[in-house]
Each structure stands twice: as C-alpha cells, then as structure tokens.
C-alpha positions as CSV (number, residue, x, y, z in Angstrom):
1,X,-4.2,-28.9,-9.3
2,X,-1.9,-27.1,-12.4
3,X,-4.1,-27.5,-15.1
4,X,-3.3,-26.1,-18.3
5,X,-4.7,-23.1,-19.7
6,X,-6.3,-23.9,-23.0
7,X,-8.7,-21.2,-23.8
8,X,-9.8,-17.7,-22.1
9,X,-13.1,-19.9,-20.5
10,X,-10.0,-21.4,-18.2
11,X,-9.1,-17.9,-17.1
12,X,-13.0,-17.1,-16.5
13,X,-12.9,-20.1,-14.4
14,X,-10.1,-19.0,-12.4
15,X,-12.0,-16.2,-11.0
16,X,-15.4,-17.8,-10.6
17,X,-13.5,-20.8,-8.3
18,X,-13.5,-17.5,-5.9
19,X,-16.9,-16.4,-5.5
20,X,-18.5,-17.5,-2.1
21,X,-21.7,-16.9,0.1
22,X,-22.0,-14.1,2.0
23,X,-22.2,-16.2,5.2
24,X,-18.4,-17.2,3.7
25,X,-17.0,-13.2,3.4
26,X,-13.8,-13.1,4.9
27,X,-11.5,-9.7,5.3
28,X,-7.6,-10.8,5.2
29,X,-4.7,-8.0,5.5
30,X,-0.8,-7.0,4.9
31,X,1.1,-5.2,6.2
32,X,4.4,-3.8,5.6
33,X,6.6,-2.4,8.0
34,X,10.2,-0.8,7.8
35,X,13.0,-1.9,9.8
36,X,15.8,0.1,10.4
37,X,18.7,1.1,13.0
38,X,17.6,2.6,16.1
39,X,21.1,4.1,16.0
40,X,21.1,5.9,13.0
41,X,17.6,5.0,11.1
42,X,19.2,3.3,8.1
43,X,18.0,0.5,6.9
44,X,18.3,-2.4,8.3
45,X,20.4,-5.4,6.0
46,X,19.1,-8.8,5.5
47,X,22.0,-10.5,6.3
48,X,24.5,-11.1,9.4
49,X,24.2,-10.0,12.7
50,X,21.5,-7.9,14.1
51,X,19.8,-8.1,10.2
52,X,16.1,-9.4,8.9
53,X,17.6,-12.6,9.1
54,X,18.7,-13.2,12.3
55,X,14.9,-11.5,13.6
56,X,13.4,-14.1,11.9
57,X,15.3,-16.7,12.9
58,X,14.8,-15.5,16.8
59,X,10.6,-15.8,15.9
60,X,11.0,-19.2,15.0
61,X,13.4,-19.9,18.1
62,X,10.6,-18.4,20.2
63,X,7.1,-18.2,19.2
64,X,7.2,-21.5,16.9
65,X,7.2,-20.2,13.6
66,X,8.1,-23.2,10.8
67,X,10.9,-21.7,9.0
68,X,11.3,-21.5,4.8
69,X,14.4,-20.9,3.2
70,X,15.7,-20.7,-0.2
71,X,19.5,-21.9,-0.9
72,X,19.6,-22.4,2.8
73,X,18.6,-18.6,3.6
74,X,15.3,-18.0,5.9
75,X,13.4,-16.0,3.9
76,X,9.8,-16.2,5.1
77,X,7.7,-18.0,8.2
78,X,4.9,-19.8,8.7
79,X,2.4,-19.7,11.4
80,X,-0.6,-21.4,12.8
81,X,-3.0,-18.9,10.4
82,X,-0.4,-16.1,8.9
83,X,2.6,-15.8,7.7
84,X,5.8,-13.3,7.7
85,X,7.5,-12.5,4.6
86,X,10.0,-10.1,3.7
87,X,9.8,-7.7,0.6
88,X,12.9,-6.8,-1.3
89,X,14.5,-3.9,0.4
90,X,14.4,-5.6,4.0
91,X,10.7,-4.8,4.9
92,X,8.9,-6.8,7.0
93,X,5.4,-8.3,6.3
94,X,2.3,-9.8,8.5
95,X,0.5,-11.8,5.4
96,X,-2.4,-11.8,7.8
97,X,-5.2,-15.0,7.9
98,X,-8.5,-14.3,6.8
99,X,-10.4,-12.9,9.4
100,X,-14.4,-12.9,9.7
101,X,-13.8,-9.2,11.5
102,X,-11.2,-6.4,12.2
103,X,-11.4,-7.3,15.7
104,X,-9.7,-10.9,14.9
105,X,-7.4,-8.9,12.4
106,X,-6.1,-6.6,15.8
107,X,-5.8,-9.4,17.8
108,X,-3.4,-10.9,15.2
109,X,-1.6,-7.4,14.3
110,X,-1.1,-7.0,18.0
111,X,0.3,-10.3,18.5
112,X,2.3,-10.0,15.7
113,X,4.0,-6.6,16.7
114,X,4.9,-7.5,20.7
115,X,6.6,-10.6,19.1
116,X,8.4,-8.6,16.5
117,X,8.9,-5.6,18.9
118,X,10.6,-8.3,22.2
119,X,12.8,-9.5,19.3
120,X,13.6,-5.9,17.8
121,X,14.5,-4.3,20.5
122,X,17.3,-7.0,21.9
123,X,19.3,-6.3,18.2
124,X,19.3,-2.1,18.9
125,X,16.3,-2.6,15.8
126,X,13.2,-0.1,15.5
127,X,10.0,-0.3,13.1
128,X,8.9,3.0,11.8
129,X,5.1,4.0,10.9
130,X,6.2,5.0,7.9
131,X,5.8,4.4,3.8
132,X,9.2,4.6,2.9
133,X,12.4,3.8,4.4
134,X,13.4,7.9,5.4
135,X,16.9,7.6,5.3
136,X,19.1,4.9,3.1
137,X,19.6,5.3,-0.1
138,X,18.6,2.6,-2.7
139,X,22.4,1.1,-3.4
140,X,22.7,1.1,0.6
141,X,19.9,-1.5,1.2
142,X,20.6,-4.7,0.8
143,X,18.5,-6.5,-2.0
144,X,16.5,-10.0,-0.5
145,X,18.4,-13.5,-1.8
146,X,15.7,-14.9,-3.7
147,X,15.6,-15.5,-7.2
148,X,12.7,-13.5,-7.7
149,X,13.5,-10.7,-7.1
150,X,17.2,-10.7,-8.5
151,X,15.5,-11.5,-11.7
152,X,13.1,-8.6,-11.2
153,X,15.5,-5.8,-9.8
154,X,17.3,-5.2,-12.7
155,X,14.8,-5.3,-15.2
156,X,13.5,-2.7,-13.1
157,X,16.3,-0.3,-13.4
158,X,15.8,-0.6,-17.1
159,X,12.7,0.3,-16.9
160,X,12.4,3.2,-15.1
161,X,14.7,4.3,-11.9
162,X,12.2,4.3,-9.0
163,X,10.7,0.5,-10.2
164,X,14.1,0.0,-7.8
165,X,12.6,2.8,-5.1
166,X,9.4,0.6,-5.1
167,X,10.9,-2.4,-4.7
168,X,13.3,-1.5,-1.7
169,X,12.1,1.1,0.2
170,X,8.7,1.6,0.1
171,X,6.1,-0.4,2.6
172,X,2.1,-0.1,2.5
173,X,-0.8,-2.0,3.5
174,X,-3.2,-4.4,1.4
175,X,-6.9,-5.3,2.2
176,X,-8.1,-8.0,0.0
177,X,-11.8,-8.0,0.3
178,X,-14.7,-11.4,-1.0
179,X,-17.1,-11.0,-3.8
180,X,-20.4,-13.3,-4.1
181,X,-20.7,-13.9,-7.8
182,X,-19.4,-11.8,-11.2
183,X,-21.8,-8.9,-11.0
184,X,-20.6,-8.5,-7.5
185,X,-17.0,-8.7,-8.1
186,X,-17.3,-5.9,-10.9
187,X,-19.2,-3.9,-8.6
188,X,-16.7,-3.9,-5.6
189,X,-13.8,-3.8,-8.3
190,X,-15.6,-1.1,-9.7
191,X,-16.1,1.1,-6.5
192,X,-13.0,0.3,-5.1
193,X,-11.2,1.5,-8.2
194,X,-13.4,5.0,-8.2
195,X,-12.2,5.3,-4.7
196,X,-8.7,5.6,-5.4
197,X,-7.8,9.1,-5.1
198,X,-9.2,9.2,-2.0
199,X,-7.3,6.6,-0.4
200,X,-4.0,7.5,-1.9
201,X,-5.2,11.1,-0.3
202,X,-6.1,9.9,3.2
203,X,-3.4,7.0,3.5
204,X,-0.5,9.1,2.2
205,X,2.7,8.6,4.8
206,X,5.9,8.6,2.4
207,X,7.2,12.3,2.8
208,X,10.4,12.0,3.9
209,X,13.4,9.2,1.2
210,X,17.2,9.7,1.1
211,X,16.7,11.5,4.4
212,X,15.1,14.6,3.8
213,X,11.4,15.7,2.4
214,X,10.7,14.4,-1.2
215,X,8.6,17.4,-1.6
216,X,5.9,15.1,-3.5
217,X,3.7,11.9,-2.9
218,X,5.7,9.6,-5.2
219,X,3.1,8.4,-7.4
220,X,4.1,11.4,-10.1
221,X,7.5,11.3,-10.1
222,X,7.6,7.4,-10.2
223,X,5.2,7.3,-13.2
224,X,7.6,10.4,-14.6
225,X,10.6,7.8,-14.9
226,X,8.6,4.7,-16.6
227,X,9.0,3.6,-20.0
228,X,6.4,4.8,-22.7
229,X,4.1,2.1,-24.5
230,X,3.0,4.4,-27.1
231,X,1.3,7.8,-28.5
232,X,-2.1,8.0,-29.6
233,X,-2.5,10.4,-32.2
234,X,-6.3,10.3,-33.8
235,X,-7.0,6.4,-33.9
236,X,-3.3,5.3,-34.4
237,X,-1.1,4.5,-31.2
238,X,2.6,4.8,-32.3
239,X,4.5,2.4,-30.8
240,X,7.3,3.5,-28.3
241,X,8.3,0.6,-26.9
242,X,11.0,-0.4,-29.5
243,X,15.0,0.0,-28.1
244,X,16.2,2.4,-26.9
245,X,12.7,3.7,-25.0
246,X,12.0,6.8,-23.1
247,X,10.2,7.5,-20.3
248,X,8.0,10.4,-19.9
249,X,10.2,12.2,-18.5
250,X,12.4,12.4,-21.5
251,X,9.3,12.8,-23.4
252,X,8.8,15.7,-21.8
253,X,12.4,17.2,-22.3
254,X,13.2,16.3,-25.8
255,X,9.5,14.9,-27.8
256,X,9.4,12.4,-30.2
257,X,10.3,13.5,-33.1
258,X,8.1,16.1,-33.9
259,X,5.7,15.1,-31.2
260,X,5.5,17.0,-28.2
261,X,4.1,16.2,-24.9
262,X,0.4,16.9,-24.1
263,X,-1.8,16.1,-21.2
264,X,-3.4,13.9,-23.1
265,X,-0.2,12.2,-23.3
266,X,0.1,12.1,-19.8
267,X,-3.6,10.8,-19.8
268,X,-2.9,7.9,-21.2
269,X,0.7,7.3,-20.1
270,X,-1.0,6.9,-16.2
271,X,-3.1,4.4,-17.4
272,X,-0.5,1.7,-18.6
273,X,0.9,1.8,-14.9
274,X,0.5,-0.7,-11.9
275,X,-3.1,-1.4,-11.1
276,X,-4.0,0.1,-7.5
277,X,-6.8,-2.4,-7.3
278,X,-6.9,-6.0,-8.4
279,X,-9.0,-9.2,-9.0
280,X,-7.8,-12.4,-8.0
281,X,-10.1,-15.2,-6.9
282,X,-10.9,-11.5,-4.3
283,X,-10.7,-7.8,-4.5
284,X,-7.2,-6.8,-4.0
285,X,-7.0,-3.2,-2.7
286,X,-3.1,-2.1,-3.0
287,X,-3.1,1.6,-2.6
288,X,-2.4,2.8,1.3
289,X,1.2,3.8,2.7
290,X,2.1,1.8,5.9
291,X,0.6,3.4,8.7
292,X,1.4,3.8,12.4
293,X,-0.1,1.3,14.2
294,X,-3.2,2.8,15.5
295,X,-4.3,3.5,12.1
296,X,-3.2,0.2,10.4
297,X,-6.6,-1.1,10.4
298,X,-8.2,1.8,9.1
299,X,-7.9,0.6,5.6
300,X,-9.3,-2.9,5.7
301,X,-12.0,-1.7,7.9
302,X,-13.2,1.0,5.9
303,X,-13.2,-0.9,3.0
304,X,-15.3,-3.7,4.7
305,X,-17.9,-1.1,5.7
306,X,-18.1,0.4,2.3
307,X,-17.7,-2.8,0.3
308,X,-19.8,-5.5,2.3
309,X,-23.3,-3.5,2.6
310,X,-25.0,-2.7,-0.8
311,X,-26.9,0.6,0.7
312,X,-22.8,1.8,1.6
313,X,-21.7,0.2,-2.1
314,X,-23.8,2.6,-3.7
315,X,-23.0,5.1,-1.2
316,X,-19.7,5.5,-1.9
317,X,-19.9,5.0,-6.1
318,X,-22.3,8.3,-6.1
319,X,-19.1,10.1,-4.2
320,X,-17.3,9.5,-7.3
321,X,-19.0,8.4,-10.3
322,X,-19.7,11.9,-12.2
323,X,-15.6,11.7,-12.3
324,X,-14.5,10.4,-15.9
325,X,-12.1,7.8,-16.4
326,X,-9.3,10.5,-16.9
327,X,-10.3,12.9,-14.3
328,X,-9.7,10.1,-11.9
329,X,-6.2,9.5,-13.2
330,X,-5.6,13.0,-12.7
331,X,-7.1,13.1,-9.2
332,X,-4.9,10.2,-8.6
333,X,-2.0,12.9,-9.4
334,X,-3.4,15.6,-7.5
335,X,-3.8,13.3,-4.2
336,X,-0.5,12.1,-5.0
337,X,0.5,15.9,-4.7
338,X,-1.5,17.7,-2.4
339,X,-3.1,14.8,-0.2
340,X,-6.7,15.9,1.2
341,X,-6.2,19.6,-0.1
342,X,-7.0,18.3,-3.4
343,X,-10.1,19.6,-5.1
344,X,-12.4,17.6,-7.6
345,X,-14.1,20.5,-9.0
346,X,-15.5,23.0,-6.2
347,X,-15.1,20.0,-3.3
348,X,-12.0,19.6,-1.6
349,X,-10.7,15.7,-1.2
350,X,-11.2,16.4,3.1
351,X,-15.0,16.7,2.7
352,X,-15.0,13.8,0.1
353,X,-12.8,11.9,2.6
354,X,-15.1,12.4,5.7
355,X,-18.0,11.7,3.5
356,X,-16.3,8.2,2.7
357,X,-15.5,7.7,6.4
358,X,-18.8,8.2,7.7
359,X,-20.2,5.9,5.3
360,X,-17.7,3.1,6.2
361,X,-18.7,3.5,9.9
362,X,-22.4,3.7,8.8
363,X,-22.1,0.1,7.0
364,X,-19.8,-1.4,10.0
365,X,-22.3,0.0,12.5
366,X,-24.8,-2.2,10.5
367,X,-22.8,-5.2,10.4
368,X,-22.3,-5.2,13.9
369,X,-19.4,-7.4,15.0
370,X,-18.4,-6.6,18.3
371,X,-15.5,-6.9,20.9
372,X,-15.4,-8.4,24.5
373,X,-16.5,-4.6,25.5
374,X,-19.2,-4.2,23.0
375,X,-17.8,-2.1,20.3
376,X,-18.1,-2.5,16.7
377,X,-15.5,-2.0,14.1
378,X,-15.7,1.3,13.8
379,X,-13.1,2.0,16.7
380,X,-10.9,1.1,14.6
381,X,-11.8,4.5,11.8
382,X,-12.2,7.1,14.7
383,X,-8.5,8.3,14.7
384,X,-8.6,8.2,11.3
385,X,-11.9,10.3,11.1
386,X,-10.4,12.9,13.7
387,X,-6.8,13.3,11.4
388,X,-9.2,13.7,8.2
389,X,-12.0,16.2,9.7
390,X,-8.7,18.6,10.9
391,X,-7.6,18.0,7.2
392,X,-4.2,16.3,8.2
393,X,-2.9,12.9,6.5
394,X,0.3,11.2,8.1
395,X,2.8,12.8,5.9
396,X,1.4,15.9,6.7
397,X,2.2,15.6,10.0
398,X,5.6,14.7,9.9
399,X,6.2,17.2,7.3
400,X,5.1,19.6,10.3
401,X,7.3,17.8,12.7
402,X,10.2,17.7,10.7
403,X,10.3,21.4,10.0
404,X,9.5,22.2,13.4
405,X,10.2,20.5,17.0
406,X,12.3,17.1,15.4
407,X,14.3,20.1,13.4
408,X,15.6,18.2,10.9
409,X,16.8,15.9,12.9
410,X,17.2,11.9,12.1
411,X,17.5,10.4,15.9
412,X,13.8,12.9,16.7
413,X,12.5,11.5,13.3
414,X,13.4,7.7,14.1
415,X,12.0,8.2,17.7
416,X,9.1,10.1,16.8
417,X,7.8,7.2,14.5
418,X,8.9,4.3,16.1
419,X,6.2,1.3,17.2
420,X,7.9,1.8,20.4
421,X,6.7,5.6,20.4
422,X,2.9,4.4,20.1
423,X,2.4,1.6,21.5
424,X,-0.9,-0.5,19.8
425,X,-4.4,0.0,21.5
C-alpha cells in the first residue's frame, strides 16, 4: 500500500515494518558480474547479437525465466525465488532470494552461473572475477535502455566524471543482513559501518580500467572528482554548491578564494559521499568488489558470522571502536590505497583482517548450519582466510600477474579471470 508520507513518525514506521524474530533472520545476496568478449575482453553491448540482451533472452527460452521489459526491451528476469537484473554498463546481476544459510545462497549462485555460463559460452561471451570492466573505456560501453538510468547518467557527468565510471563499469557484491528491533538495527548498522575499511581492504579486486593498472583502489580518485557541498570554517559551513561548483580536485589546484585545501577539508568532503552501508527495512552492506567465484560468498558469510551472534557483534566493534569518526574515513582512504598493507596506528589492516575472519568463523561455527557432508558455513571463508593470512587481496594478485607471467597481455588477463578458469566448488 503507497501511503502518504505526512510526518517523520511515517518514516520511523518504515523501518520498524522490518524488524523480525530471530527465528525469522534471513541472509539475501547480489552479485555483480562483468561480461565481456572472450575475443578481445571489451565490454560486452546490451544490444543486438551476441549482447546482454540476447543472453537474457536465451535464459528465459531455456530455464523458464518470466521476462520484463521496458518499451519492448528485456531488461530484467524473474525467477521462481531470484531475479537477474542488469546494471547500467552491461553487468550482470543474481538479485539473490533470502536464504536462511550460505549453503542455500551456493546452491543458487551455482545454479545461477552453469545457466549463465551454457548460455555465455554459445555467443564467444566470458564473465570475469573482476570489479571493474579491465578494458573498455566509458564512451565504448553501451548505456542500459531504461529511463532510469538515462535520467541518471548525465546528471552524473555533471557531477563528478567517475559517477559515469561507477555506473558502467564497475561490479561488486551486496549482503543485506535482518535486525530484530531499533537497538539492534543501530547496533549492526553501527558495527557494520566501523568495519568498513576492512572490507574495502580485504574485498579489493578493481586494479586494472581502460586496460591497464589504475595504480589506486578507486575510492580516492572517485571522491577527488565529486562536487563540493561546502567548507567548514569555525562553526560556519560556506556553501559550495551554487553554479558553477568544483570538485575537490579543483579545490585542491586553485582554492576558494582565499581558502586553501586542508585535511580537514578532505575530512569532511569524504563524508558527504555514498553511504557504504545502509538501512532499509535490513542492513544493507554495499562495499565489496565482485569476486571470483570461490570467494563470492565470503562477504555475506562473514558478515552473518559477525552480525548474527552478539558475543561476535561485540567482537568485531572492539576491533575498531577506539578509531574516531575521521580516522575511519581516512582508513577508508588508506584501504582504498594500500589494501591489507594499511596500518591503523602500529597494526597493519592483515592482522586486523585475520582477526575479523576468525571471528566470523567463530560465530558461524556457533550457528551451525550445515551441508549434506556436515560442514558449516565457514567453508565458505577458508580461501578467503588463506589470501588474507599471506597478506594478498584479489587485486593484488593480478597486479602480480599482470606484471609478470600474463605480461601485459589482454587475451592472459581475460583467460586468467574468467568463470570458466575457476570453475565454482
């Protein structure tokens, strides 16, 4: 029902209509793959032959997906519990059901992938284990047909260059994660939101856009190129947002009049940007690059071993509380730059990391949901625990590779990250 909203109580509502029993906690997931050619790795257009398009429309032919289109145009599927959507630059998405545990959310991923891969691999098409598409450049990716987004694309360009970048070539993975009541849901939120740096640090896979190394995590240089709201100065904020703008960037070239950039500027310039975690009617947790597929279930179930036992709740907040709210924004920076060699003080983001980890297996060890050969959800953080304690994250890895035995090369790059290269467990 679309009531109206009348008052902030409506709003307060809004979020209460989502607290549930515990018996009632459910774990759903997202994920966000990039397509592209296994020819040449570019990306891979939405429309005419061999495109998004037509992949979709082969699911529905063959596994039964109900189709929906806008101005005649399939843009998304529905299934029996999931659905597949497809973000703006082409990427595909499993909008997964909501799962009691991560060995329901496998079975679905695993589903979802041999159906996508049968139907790939007839149209020459490959899906990468990677956070951004490696190769094509923005104007060479084909922008989805729905009104949405072709009201949001160029307000983005107005707004700050890589808003575009974000939009179509970037994929990750989202956990969205129940709450029991309000003190609950600001406790998870919280937690989750102290946890940041770490994830962006252990979840990192974007090194490679326009098809070579970016020589950063993104996060910087995107918030770099974003419009300004304002400058605090004492208790007065002057206002920045009046035509024509300037992003921080410029800000940092050319001041503001006689103002001059601090990092206390850049302070509080990171904290009018995108929200890495959000509440909805559940705890939305937005901050992990796609992953290869053995490790895209490491996010939703370490989050459901941290966030679903109160012992590992509290667990994880003492990892991270003594940070301030502006050291984490610039730990966010410094995972963005440096991944798990980041430091918080003396400790480096690795042994944070591991600490986080073994915690999460801790709290799924308690909750004890097992599979047909009597393993617990935990399986599903060991490869993840092994590429932390060696102090590696995904990007770091192909970094190495890149530089070394795929020398540079696009066709070792595309095969080396391909589904097809590791097949799912």
């Amino acid at each position: 029902m679309n009531d109206l909203v009348e008052s902030k109580e409506h709003l307060i509502r809004y979020f209460e209509t989502g607290a549930k029993p515990r018996s009632e906690w459910r774990v759903g997931s997202e994920y966000e793959k990039i397509a592209v050619s296994a020819r040449d790795g570019r990306a891979l257009p939405f429309s005419g032959p061999g495109g998004v398009e037509e992949i979709l429309g082969r699911l529905v032919e063959r596994y039964g997906y109900e189709p929906e289109d806008e101005h005649g145009r399939i843009v998304a599927l529905r299934g029996e519990r999931a659905a597949i959507t497809v973000e703006p630059g082409g990427q595909i998405e499993l909008s997964g059901e909501q799962c009691d545990n991560i060995h329901c959310a496998h079975r679905e991923f695993s589903r979802h992938i041999e159906e996508l891969i049968n139907v790939a691999d007839e149209l020459g098409v490959v899906l990468l284990g990677l956070g951004m598409q490696p190769i094509s450049r923005i104007n060479e990716i084909e922008l989805l047909p729905k009104a949405r987004y072709h009201i949001m694309y160029p307000y983005m360009a107005r707004k700050g260059r890589l808003g575009q970048r974000m939009m179509k070539q970037t994929a990750g993975v989202q956990s969205n994660l129940d709450y029991g009541d309000e003190a609950d849901a600001m406790r998870k939120l919280r937690i989750s939101t102290g946890i940041v740096p770490l994830l962006y640090a252990m979840f990192a896979n974007s090194p490679l856009s326009d098809g070579s190394l970016n020589g950063y995590r993104d996060y910087a240089e995107y918030a770099l190129d974003v419009p300004m709201y304002f400058l605090i100065r004492g208790h007065d904020y002057i206002d920045l947002t009046k035509p024509p703008g300037i992003t921080f960037r410029q800000y940092m070239e050319r001041g503001w009049g006689r103002e001059r950039a601090t990092t206390d500027d850049w302070t509080a310039h990171l904290t009018t940007l995108f929200i890495e975690v959000r509440l909805k009617k559940y705890i939305e947790v937005r901050t992990a690059d796609s992953q290869p597929p053995a490790l895209m279930l490491s996010l939703p179930a370490l989050l459901k071993g941290v966030l679903y036992e109160n012992d590992c709740l509290e667990a994880a907040w003492d990892i991270v509380k003594g940070w301030s709210y502006p050291e984490r924004i610039g730990l966010i920076d410094a995972a963005c730059k440096f991944g798990l060699n980041a430091r918080a003080g003396r400790v480096s983001f690795r042994d944070l990391a591991l600490e986080l980890l073994l915690i999460a297996i801790e709290g799924l060890a308690r909750q004890h949901a097992l599979n047909d050969r009597g393993e617990d959800e935990s399986i599903y953080l060991l490869r993840l625990l092994d590429q932390v304690r060696n102090g590696h994250t995904q990007a770091s890895l192909i970094i190495d590779r890149w530089k070394g035995r795929w020398n540079y090369e696009v066709s070792r790059l595309v095969e080396g990250t391909s589904y097809q290269a590791e097949a799912y467990p």
